[in-house]
LUMFI-550659 format. One line per field, with one value per residue (C-alpha): x, y, z; residue number from 1. Coordinates in steps of 0.1 Angstrom, whole numbers, always signed. Each point is the difference from the previous one (the first is absolute). Example, Ala and Ser with C-alpha at 12.3 -4.5 7.8 and 13.67 -1.06 7.14 Angstrom:
2
X = c(+123, +14);
Y = c(-45, +34);
Z = c(+78, -7);
k = c(1, 2);
***
This chain:
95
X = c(+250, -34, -4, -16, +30, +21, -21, +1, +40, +3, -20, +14, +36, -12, -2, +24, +32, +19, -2, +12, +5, +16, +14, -26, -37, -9, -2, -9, -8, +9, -25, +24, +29, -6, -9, +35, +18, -20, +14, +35, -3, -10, +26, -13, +26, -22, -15, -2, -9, -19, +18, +26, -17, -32, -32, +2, +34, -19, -28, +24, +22, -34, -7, +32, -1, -31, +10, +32, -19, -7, -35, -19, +11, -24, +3, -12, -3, +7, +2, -4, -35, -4, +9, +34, -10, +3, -27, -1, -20, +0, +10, +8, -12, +23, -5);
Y = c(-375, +7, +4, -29, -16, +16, -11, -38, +2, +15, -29, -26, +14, +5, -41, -12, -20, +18, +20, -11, +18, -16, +34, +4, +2, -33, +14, -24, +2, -36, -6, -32, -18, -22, +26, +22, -39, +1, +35, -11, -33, +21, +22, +36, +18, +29, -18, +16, -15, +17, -10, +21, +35, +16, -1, +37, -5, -30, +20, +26, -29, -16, +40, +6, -34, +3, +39, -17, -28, -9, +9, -36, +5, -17, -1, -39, -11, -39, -22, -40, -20, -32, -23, +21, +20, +37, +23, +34, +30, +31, +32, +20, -17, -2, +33);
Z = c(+80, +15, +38, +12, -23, +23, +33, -12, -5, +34, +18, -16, +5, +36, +3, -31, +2, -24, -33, -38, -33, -31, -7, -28, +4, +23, +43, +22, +37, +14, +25, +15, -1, -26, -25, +6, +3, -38, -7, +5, -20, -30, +2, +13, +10, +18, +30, +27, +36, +25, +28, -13, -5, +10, -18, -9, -18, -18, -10, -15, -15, -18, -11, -16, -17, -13, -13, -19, -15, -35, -11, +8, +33, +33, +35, +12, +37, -2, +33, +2, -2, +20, -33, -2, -29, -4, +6, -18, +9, -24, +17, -32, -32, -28, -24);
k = c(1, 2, 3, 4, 5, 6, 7, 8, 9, 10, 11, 12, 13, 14, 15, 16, 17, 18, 19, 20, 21, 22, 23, 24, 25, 26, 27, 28, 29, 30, 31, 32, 33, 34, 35, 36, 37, 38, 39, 40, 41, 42, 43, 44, 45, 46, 47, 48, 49, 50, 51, 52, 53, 54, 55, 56, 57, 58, 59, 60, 61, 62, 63, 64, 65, 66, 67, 68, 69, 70, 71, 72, 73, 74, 75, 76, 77, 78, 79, 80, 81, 82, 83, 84, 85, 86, 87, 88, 89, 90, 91, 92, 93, 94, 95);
***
């Protein structure tokens, strides 16, 4: 992961809702509640919620899921647009 990788996960963990992995290569940072209500629907089992745990034990969450991924692993931000759609940036493209 390259550094300013690494800077763009720590702001948006700095401001996200929660975190997500489907325990194989897709990380999410859930920028709302929508997007970790979305999480649960489809049946992620590793969502974490920021209200429970700092942003430094995040960042080191999203790290070690990222290290034990598959290899087309990503790390996307997504949060809600005004039409209710999701909204995805890129923080670590898929290899």
């Amino acid at each position: 992961m390259e550094t300013q990788d690494r800077a763009d996960l720590h702001n948006k963990i700095d401001n996200c809702h929660a975190i997500a992995w489907d325990t194989c290569h897709k990380i999410y940072i859930l920028m709302d509640q929508q997007q970790t209500d979305k999480m649960k629907e489809y049946g992620y089992d590793a969502i974490i919620k920021a209200e429970y745990t700092t942003p430094r034990i995040m960042y080191s969450t999203v790290l070690k899921w990222y290290k034990d991924s598959c290899c087309l692993k990503f790390i996307d931000a997504v949060s809600t647009d005004q039409q209710g759609s999701p909204d995805f940036w890129t923080i670590v493209p898929q290899i």
